[in-house]
C-alpha positions in Angstrom: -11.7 -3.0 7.9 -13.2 0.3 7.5 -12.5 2.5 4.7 -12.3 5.8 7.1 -9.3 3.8 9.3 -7.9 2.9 5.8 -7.6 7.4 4.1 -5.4 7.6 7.8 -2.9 5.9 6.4 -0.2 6.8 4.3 0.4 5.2 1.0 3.9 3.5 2.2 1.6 2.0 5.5 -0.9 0.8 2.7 1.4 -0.8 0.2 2.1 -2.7 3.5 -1.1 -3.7 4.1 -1.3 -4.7 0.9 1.7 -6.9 0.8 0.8 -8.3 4.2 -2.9 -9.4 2.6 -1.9 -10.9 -0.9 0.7 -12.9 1.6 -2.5 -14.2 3.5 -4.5 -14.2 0.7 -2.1 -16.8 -1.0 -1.6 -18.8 1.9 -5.9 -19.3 2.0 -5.8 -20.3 -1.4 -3.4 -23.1 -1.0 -4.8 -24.4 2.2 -8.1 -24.4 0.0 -6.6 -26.5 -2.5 -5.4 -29.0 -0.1 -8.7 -28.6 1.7 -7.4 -27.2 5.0 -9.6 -24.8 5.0 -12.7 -24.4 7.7 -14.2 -21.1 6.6 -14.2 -20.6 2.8 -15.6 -16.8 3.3 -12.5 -15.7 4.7 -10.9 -15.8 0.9 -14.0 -13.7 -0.5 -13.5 -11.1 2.4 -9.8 -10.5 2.2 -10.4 -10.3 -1.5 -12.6 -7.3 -1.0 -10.4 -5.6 1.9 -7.2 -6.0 -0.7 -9.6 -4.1 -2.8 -10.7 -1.4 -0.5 -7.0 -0.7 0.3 -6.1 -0.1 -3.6 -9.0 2.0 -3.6 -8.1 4.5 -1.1 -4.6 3.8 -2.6 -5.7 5.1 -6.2 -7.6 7.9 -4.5 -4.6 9.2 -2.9 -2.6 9.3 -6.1 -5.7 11.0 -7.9 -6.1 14.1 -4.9 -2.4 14.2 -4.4 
């Protein structure tokens, strides 16, 4: 996910990206602890986009 796709956004379509990803991100973790789970990069890369979208979150608060 690109950052420039993520400032098109408004903050309400965010905070439901955001949602959406923790959701996933929780249901990687437990398929990893259970050992379900082919490709173990998948949890490091969703970490990062979760992060990207709070970013440009926190950037919108900050320019109004």
């Amino acid at each position: 996910m690109k950052v420039s796709e993520l400032r098109e956004l408004n903050s309400a379509e965010l905070a439901a990206k955001v949602a959406t990803m923790e959701k996933d991100l929780f249901m990687l973790k437990f398929k990893h602890g259970i050992r379900q789970l082919d490709n173990t990069a998948k949890l490091s890369s969703l970490k990062k986009d979760i992060a990207r979208v709070k970013t440009v979150i926190m950037q919108q608060k900050h320019n109004g």
